[in-house]
C-alpha positions as CSV (number, residue, x, y, z in Angstrom):
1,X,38.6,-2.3,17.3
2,X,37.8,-1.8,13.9
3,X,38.1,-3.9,11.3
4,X,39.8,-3.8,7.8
5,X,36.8,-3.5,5.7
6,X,35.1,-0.9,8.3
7,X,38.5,1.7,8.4
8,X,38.3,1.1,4.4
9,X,34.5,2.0,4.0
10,X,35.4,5.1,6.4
11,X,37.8,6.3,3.9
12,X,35.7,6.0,0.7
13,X,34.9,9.9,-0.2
14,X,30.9,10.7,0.8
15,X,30.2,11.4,-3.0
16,X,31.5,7.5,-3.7
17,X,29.5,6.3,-0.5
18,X,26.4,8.7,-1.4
19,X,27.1,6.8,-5.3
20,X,27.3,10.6,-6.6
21,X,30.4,9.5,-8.5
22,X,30.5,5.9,-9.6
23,X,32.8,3.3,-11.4
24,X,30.5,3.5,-14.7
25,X,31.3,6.7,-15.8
26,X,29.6,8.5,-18.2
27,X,27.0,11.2,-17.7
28,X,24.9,10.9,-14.3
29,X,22.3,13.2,-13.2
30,X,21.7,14.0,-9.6
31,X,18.5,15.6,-8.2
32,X,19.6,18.1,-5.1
33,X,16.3,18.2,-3.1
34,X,14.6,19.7,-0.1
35,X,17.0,23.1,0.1
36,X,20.1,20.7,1.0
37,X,22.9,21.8,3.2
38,X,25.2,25.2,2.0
39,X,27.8,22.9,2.7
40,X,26.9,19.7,0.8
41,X,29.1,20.4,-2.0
42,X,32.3,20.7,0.6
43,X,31.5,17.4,1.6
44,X,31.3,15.8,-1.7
45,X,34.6,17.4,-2.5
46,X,36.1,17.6,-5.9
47,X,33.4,15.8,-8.6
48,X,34.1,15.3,-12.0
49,X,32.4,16.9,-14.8
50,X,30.5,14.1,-16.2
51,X,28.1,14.2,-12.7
52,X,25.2,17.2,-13.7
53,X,23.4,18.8,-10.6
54,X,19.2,19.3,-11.1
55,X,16.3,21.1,-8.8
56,X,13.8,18.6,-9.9
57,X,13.4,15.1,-10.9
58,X,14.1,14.0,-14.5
59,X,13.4,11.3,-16.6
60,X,17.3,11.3,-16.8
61,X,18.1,11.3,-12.6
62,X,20.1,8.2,-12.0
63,X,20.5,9.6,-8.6
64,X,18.1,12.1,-5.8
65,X,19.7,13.7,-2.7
66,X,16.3,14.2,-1.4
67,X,16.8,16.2,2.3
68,X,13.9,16.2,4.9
69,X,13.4,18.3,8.1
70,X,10.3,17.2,9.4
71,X,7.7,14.7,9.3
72,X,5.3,16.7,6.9
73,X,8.5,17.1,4.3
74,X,9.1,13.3,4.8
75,X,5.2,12.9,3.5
76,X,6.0,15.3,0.7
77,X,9.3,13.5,-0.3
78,X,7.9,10.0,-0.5
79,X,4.9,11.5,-2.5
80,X,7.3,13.1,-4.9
81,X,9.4,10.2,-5.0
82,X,6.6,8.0,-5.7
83,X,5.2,10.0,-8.7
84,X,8.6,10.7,-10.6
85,X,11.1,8.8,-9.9
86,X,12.5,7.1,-12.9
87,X,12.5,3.2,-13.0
88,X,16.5,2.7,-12.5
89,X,16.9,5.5,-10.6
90,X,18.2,5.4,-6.8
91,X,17.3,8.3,-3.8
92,X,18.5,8.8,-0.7
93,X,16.1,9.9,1.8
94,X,18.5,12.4,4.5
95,X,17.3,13.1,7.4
96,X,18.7,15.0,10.4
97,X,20.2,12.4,13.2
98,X,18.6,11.5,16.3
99,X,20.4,14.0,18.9
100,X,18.8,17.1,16.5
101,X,15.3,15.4,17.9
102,X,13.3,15.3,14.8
103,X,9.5,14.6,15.1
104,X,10.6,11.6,12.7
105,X,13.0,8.9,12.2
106,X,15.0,6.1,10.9
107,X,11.8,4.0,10.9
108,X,9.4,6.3,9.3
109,X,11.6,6.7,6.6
110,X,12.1,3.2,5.7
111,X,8.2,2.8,6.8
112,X,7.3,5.8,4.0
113,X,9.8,4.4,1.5
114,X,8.0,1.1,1.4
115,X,4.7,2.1,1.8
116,X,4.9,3.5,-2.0
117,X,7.0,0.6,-3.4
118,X,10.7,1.6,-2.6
119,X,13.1,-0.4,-0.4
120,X,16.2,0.7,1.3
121,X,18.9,-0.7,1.1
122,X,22.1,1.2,2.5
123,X,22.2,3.6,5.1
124,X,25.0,6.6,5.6
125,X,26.3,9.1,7.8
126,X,26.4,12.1,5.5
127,X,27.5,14.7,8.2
128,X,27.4,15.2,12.0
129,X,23.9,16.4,11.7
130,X,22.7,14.1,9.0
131,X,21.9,10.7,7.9
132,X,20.6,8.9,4.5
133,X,18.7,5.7,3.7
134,X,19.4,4.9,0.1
135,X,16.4,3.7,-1.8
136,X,15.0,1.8,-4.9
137,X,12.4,0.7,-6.9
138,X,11.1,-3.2,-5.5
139,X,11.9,-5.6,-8.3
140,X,8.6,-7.3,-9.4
141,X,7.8,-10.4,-8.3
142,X,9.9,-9.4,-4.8
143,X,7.5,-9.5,-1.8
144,X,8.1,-6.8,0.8
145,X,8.5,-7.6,4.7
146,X,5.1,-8.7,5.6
147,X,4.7,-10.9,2.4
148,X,2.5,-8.4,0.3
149,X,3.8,-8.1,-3.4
């Protein structure tokens, strides 16, 4: 049985659980990624004008939909990611699920993520097909999971 917070969570639009559209408002610039779905934008649903779709990384992305297909794109996207982007900024690292068979997973995403000095911290089903770990920048002083700073 589910629980109250759990059928909430599962109602939030994917845009508000991907943090496309947020409670700030204001201007917010998304990086779309590694030739993502035709059908992302069905998904999100209706956005408001204030959220700005780029090919590339900015020094103004508060947000990257970064999606991977295999495990050399995965190398590539945690490379990119590690070179540009901004401090503040967030990324979401979307990979296809597990039944797809992938010659990668959940752990080598988290694994490539904080090899370079990000660290997830929220995971979502975007689609049927595919799943996101949300990343960020490790604050200093934090130490990671095997005590290294």
């Amino acid at each position: 049985m589910a629980s109250k917070t759990q059928g909430a969570y599962s109602d939030t639009p994917l845009a508000k659980k991907l943090g496309v559209v947020n409670n700030l408002g204001g201007p917010r610039e998304v990086a779309l990624l590694g030739a993502p779905p035709e059908d992302l934008f069905a998904w999100l649903g209706e956005l408001p004008a204030e959220v700005c779709f780029r090919k590339r990384l900015t020094a103004k992305t508060a947000l990257a939909l970064y999606f991977v297909r295999t495990a050399k794109q995965l190398d590539a996207c945690v490379k990119t990611l590690a070179e540009k982007l901004p401090k503040g900024a967030s990324a979401w690292i979307i990979r296809p699920k597990t039944h797809l068979k992938p010659d990668f997973g959940e752990n080598d995403v988290r694994n490539g993520g904080l090899a370079v000095g990000l660290v997830d911290y929220k995971i979502c089903s975007v689609s049927e097909e595919w799943s996101g770990l949300k990343f960020a920048w490790r604050k200093s002083g934090k130490s990671n999971k095997t005590g290294k700073k």
